[in-house]
N, CA, C and O atoms as a Tinker XYZ file with bonds, in Angstrom:
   396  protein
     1  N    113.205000   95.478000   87.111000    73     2
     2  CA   114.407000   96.001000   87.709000    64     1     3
     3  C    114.550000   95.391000   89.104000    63     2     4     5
     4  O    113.547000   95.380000   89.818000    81     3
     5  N    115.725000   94.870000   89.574000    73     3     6
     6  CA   115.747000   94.156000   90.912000    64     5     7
     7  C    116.207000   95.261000   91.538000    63     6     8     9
     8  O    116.904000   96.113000   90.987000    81     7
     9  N    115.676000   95.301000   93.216000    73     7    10
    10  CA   116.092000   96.165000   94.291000    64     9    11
    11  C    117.669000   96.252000   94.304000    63    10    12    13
    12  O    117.963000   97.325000   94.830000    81    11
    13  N    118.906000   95.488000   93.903000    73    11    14
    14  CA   119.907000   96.101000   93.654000    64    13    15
    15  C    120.338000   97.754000   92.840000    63    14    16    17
    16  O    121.168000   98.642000   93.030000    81    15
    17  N    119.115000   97.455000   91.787000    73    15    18
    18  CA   120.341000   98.394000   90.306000    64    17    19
    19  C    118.724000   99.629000   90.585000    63    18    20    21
    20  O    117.542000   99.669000   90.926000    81    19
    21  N    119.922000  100.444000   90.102000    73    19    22
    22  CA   119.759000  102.175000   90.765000    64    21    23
    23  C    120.125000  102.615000   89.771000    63    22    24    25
    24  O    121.322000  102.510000   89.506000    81    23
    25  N    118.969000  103.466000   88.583000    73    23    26
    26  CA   119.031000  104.552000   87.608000    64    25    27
    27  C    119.030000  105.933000   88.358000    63    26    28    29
    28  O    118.775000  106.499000   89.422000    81    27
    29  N    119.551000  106.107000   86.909000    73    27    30
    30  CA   119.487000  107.804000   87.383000    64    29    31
    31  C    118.578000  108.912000   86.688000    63    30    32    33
    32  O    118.838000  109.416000   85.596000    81    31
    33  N    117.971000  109.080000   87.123000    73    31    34
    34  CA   117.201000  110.441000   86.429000    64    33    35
    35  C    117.075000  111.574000   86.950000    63    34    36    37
    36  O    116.956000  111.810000   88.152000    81    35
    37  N    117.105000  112.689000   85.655000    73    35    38
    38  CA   117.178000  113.747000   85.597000    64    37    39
    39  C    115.973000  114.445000   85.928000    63    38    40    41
    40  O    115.054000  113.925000   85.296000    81    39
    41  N    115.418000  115.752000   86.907000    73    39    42
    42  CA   114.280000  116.342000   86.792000    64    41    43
    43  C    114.559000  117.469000   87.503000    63    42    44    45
    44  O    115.462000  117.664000   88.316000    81    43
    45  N    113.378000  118.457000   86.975000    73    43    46
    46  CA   113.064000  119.969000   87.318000    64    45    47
    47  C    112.248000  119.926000   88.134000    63    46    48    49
    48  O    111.096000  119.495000   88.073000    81    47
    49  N    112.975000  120.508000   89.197000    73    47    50
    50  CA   111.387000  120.658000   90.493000    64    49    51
    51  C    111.870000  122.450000   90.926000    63    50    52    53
    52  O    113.013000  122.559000   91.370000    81    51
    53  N    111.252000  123.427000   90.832000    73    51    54
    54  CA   111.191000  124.396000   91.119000    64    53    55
    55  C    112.468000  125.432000   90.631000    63    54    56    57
    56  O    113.023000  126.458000   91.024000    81    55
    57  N    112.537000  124.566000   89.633000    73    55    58
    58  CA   113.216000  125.097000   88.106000    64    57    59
    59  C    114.471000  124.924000   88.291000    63    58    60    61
    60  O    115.258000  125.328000   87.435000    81    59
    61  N    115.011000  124.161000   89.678000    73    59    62
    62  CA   116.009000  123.382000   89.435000    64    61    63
    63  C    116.457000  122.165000   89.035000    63    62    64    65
    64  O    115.693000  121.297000   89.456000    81    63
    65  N    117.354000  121.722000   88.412000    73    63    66
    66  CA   117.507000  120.438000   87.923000    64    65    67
    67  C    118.547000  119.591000   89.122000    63    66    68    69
    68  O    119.694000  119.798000   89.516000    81    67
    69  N    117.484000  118.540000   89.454000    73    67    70
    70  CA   117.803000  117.364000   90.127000    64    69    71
    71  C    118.365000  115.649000   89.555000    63    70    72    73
    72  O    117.673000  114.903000   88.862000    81    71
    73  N    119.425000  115.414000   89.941000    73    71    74
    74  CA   119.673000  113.807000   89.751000    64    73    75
    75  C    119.336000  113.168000   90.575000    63    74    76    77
    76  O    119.808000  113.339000   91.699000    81    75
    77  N    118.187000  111.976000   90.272000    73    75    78
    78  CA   117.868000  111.133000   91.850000    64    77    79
    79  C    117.911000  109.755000   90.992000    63    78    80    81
    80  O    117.436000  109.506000   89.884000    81    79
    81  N    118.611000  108.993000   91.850000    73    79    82
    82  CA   119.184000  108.043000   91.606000    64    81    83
    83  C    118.107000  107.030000   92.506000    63    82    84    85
    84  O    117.679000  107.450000   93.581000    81    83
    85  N    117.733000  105.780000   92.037000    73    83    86
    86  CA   116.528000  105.054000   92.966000    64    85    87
    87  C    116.391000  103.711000   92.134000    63    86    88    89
    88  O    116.755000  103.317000   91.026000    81    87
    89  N    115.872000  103.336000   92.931000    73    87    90
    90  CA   115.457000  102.256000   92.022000    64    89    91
    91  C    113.917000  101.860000   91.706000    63    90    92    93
    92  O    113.367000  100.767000   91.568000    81    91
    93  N    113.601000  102.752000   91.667000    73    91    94
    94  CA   112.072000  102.712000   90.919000    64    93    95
    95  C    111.909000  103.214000   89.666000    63    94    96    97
    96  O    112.498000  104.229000   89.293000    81    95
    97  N    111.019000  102.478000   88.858000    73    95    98
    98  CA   111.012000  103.151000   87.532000    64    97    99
    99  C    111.405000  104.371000   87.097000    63    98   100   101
   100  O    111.125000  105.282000   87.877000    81    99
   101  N    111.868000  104.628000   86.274000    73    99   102
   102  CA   112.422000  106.422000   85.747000    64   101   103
   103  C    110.658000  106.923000   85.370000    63   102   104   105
   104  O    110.362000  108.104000   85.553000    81   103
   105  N    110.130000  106.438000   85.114000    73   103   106
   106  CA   108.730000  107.210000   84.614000    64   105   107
   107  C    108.283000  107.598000   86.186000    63   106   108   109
   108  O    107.932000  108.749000   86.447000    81   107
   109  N    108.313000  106.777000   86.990000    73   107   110
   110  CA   107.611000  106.822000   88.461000    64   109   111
   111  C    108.374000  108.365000   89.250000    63   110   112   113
   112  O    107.841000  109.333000   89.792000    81   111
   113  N    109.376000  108.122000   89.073000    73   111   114
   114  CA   110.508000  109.220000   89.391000    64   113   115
   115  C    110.219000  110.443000   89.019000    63   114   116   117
   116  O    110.010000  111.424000   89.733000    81   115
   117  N    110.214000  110.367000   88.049000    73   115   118
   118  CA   109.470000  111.732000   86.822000    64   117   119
   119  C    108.189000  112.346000   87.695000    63   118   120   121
   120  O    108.109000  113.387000   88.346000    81   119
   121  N    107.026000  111.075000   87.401000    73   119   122
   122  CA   105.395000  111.576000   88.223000    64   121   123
   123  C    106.004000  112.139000   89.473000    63   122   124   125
   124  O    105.705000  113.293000   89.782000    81   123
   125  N    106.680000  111.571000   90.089000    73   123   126
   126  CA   106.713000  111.647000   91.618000    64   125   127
   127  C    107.496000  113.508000   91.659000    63   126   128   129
   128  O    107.192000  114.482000   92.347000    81   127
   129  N    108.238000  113.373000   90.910000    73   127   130
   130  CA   109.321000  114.972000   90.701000    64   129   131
   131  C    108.058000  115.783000   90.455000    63   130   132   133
   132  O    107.659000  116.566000   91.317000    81   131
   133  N    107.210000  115.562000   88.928000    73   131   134
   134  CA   106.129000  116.729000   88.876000    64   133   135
   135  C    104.875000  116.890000   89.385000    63   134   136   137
   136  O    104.033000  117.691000   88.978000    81   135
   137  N    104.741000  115.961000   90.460000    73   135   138
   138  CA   103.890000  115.990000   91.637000    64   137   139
   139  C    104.438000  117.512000   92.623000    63   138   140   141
   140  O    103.898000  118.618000   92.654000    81   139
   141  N    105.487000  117.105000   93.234000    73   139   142
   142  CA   106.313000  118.361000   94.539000    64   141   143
   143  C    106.625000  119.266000   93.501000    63   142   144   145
   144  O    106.713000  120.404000   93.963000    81   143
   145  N    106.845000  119.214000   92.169000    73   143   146
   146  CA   106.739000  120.879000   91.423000    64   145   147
   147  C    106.064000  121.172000   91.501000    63   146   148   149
   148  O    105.994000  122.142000   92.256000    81   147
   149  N    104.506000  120.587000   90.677000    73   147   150
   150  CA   103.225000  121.160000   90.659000    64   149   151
   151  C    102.882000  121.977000   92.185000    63   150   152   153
   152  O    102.239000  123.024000   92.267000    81   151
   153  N    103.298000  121.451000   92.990000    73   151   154
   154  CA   102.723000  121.568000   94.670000    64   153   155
   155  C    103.616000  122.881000   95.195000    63   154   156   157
   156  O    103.217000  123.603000   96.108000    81   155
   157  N    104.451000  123.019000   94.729000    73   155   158
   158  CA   105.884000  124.015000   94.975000    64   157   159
   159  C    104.891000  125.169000   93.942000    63   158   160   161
   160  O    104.583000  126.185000   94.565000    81   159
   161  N    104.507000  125.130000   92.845000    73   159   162
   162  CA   104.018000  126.272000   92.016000    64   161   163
   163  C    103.049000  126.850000   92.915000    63   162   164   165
   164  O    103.092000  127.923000   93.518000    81   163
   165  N    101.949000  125.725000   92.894000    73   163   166
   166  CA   100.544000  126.124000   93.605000    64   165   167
   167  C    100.856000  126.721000   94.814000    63   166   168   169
   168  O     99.859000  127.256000   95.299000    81   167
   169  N    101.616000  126.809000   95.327000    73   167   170
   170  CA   101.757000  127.493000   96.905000    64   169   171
   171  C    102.164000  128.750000   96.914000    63   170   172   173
   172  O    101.788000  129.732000   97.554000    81   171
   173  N    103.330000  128.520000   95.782000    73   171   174
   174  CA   104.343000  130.412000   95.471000    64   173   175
   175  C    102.745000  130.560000   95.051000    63   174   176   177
   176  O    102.011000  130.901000   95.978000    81   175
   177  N    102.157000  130.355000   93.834000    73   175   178
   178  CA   101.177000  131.188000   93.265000    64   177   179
   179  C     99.935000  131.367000   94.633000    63   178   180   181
   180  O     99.749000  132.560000   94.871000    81   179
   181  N     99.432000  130.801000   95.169000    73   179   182
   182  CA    99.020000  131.056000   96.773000    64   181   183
   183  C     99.369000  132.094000   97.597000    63   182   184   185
   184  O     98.455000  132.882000   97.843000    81   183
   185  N    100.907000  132.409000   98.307000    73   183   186
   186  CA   101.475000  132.685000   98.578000    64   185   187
   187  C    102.394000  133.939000   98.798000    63   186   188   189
   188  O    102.676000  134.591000   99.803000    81   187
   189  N    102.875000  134.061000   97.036000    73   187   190
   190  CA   103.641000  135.109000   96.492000    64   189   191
   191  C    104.909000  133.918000   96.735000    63   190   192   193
   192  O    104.903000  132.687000   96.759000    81   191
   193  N    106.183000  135.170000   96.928000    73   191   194
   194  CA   107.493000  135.059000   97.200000    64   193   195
   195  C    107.254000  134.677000   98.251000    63   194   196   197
   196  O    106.437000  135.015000   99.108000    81   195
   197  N    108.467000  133.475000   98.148000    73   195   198
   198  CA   108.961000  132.873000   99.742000    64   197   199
   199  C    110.463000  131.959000   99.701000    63   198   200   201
   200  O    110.549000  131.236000   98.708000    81   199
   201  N    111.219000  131.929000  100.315000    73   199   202
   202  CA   112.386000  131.556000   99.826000    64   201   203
   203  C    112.129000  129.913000   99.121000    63   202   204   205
   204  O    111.052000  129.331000   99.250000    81   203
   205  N    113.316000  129.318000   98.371000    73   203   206
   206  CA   112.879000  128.310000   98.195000    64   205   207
   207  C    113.003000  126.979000   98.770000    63   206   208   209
   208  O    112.668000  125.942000   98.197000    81   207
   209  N    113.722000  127.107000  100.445000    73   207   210
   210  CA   113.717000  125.886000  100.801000    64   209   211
   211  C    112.420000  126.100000  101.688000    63   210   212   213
   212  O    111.868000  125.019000  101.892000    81   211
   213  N    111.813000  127.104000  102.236000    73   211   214
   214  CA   110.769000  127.521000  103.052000    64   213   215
   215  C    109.433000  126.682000  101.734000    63   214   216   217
   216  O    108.573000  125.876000  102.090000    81   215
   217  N    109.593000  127.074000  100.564000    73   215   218
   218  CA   108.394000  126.744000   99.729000    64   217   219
   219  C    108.685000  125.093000   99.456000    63   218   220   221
   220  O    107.706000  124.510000   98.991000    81   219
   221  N    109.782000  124.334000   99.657000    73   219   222
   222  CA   110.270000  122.666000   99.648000    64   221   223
   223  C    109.113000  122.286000  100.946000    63   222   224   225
   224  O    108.220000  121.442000  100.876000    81   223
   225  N    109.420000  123.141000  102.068000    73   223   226
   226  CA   108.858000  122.536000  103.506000    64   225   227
   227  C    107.674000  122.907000  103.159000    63   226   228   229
   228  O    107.322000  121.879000  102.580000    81   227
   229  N    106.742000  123.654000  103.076000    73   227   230
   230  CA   105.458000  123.881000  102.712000    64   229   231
   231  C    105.188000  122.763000  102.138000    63   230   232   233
   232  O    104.912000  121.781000  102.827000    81   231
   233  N    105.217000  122.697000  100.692000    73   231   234
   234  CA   105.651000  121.349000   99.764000    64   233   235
   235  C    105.135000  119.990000  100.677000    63   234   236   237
   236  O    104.073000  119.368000  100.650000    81   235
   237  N    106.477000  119.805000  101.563000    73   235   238
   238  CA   106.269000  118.618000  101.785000    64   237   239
   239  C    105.500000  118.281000  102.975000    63   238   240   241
   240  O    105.409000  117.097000  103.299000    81   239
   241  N    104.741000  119.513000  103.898000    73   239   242
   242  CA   103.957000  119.627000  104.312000    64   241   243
   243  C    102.638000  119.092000  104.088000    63   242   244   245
   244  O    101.945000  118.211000  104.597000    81   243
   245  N    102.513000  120.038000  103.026000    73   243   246
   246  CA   101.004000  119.733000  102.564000    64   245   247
   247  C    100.826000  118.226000  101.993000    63   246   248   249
   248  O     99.831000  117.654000  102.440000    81   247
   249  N    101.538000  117.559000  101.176000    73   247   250
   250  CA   101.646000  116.463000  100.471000    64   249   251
   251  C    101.707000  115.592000  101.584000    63   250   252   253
   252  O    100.862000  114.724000  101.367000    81   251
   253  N    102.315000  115.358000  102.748000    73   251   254
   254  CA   101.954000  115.041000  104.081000    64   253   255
   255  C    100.634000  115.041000  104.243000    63   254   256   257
   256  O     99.988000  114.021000  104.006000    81   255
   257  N    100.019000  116.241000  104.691000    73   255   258
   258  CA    98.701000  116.602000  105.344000    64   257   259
   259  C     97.865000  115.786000  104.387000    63   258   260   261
   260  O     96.999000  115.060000  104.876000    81   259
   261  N     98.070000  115.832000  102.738000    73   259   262
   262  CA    97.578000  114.622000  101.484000    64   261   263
   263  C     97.250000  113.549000  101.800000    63   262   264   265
   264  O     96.113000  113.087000  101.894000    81   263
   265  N     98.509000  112.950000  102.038000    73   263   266
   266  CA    98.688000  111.716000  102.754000    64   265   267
   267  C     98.078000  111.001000  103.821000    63   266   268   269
   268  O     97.633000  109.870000  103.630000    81   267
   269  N     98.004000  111.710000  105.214000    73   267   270
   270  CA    97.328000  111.168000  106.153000    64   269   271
   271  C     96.050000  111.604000  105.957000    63   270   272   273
   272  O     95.321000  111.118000  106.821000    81   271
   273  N     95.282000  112.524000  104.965000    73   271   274
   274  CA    94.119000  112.234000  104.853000    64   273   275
   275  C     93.419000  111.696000  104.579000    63   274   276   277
   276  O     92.245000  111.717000  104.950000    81   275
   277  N     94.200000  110.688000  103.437000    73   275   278
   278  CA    93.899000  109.461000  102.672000    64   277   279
   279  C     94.337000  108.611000  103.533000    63   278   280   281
   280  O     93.333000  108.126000  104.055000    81   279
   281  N     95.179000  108.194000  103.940000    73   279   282
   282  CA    95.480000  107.235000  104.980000    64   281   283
   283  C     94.512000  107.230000  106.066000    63   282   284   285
   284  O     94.325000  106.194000  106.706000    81   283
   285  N     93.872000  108.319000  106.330000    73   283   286
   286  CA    92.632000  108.415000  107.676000    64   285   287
   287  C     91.170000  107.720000  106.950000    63   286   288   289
   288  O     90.267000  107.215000  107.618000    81   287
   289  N     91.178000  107.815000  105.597000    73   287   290
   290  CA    89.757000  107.776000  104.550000    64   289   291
   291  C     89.700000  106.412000  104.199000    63   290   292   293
   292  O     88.656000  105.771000  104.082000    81   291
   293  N     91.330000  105.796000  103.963000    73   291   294
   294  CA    91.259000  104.226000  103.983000    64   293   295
   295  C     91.340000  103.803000  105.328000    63   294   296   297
   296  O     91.735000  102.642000  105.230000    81   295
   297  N     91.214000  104.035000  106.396000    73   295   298
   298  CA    91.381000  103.177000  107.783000    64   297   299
   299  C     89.897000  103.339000  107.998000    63   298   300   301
   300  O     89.370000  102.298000  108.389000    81   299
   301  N     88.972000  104.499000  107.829000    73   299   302
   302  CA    87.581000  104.724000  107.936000    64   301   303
   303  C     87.148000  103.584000  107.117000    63   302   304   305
   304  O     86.644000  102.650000  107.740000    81   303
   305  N     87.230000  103.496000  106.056000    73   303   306
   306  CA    86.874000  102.318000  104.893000    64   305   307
   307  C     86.820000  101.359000  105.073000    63   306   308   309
   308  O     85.828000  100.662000  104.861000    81   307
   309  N     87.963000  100.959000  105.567000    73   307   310
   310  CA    88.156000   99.501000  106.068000    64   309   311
   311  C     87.565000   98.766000  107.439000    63   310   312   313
   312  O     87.292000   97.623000  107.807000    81   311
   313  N     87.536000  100.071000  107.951000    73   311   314
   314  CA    86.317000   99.663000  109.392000    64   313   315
   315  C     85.158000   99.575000  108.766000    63   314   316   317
   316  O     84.488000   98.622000  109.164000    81   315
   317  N     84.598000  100.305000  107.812000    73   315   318
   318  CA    83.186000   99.923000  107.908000    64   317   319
   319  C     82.846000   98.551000  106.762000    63   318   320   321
   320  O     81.829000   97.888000  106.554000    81   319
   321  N     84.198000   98.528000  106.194000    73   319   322
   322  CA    84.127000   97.069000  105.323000    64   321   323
   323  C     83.838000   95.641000  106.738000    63   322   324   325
   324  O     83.204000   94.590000  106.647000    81   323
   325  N     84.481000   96.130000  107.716000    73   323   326
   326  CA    85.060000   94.881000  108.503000    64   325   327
   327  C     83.374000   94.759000  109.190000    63   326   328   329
   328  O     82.818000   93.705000  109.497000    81   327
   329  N     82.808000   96.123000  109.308000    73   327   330
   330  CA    81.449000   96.594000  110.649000    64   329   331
   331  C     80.422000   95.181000  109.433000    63   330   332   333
   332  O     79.949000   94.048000  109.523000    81   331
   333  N     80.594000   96.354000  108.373000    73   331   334
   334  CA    79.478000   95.363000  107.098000    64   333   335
   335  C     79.828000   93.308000  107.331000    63   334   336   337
   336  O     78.953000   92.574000  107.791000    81   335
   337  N     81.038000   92.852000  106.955000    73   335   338
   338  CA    81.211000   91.686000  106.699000    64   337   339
   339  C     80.718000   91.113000  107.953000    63   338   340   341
   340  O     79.923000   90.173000  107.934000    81   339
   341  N     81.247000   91.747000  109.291000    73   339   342
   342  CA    80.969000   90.965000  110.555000    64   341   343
   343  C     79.422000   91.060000  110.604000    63   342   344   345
   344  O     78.971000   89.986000  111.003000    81   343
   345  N     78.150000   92.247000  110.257000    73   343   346
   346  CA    76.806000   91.990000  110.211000    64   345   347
   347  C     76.263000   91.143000  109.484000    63   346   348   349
   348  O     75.162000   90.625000  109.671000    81   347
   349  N     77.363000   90.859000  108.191000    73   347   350
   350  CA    76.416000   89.809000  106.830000    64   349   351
   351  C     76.704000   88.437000  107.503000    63   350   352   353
   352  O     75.901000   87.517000  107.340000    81   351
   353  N     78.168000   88.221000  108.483000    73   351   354
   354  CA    78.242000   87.226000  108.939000    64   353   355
   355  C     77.254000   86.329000  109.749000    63   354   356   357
   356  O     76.820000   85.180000  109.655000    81   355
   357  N     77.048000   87.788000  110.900000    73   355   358
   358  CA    75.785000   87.222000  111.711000    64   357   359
   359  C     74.237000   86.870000  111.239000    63   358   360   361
   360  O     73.394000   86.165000  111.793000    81   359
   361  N     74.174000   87.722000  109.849000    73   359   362
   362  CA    72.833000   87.866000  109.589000    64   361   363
   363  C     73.040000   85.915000  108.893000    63   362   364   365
   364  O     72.257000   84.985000  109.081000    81   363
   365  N     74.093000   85.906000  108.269000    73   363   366
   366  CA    74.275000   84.228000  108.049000    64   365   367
   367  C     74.448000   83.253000  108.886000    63   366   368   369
   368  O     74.189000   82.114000  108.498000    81   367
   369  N     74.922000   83.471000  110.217000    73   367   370
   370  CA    74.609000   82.613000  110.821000    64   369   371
   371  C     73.571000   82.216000  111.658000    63   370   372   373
   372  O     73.300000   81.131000  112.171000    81   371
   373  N     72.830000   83.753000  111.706000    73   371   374
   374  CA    71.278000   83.201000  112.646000    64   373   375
   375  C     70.566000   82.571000  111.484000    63   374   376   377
   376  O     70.118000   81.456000  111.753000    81   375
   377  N     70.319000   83.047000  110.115000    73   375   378
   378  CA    70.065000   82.136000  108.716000    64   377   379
   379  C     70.393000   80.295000  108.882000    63   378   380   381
   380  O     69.563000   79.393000  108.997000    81   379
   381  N     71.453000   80.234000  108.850000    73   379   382
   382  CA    71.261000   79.198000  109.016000    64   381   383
   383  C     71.294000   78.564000  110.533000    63   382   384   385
   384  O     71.233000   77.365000  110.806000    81   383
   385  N     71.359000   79.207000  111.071000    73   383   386
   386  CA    70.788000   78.507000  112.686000    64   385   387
   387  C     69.269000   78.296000  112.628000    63   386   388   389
   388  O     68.781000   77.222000  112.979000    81   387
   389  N     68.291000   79.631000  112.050000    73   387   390
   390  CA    67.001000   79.160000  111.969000    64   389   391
   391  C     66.650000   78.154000  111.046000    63   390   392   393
   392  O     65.736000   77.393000  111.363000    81   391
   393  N     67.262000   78.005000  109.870000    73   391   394
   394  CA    66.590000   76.391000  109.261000    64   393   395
   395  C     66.933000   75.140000  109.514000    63   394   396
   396  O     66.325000   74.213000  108.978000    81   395
């Protein structure tokens, strides 16, 4: 699908039915819709009653807070990929400096 052309799909997120129009796969659309339902359930059931744009912001709260935790877990990662390569580097170059 080229970044021009924009489907439309249909989905239930907190038992309302949404049209989101995008241009990313309709299956991706779908995961992505019963991702913020699933997350919208787990919170009312958490929770109790709470209105439902108050339980959207929760929602997209937490899936946030998701986000930069993984985003904090790959930046940790990648430093200690960079700490490792720059030690194997040195340990290779005093290697071959000593022979």
């Amino acid at each position: 699908m080229t970044d021009q052309s924009r489907e439309s799909v249909t989905v239930r997120i907190a038992g309302e039915e949404h049209t989101i129009r995008s241009s990313a796969e309709p299956e991706y659309t779908i995961r992505c819709a019963e991702y913020v339902d699933r997350r919208i359930h787990e919170i009312k059931k958490q929770i109790g009653l709470v209105e439902g744009h108050k339980l959207a912001i929760l929602a997209a709260l937490s899936i946030t807070d998701e986000f930069f935790q993984m985003q904090d877990m790959h930046d940790q990662g990648g430093s200690r990929i960079a700490e490792r390569v720059n030690a194997l580097a040195a340990r290779l170059e005093e290697a071959v400096s000593d022979s």
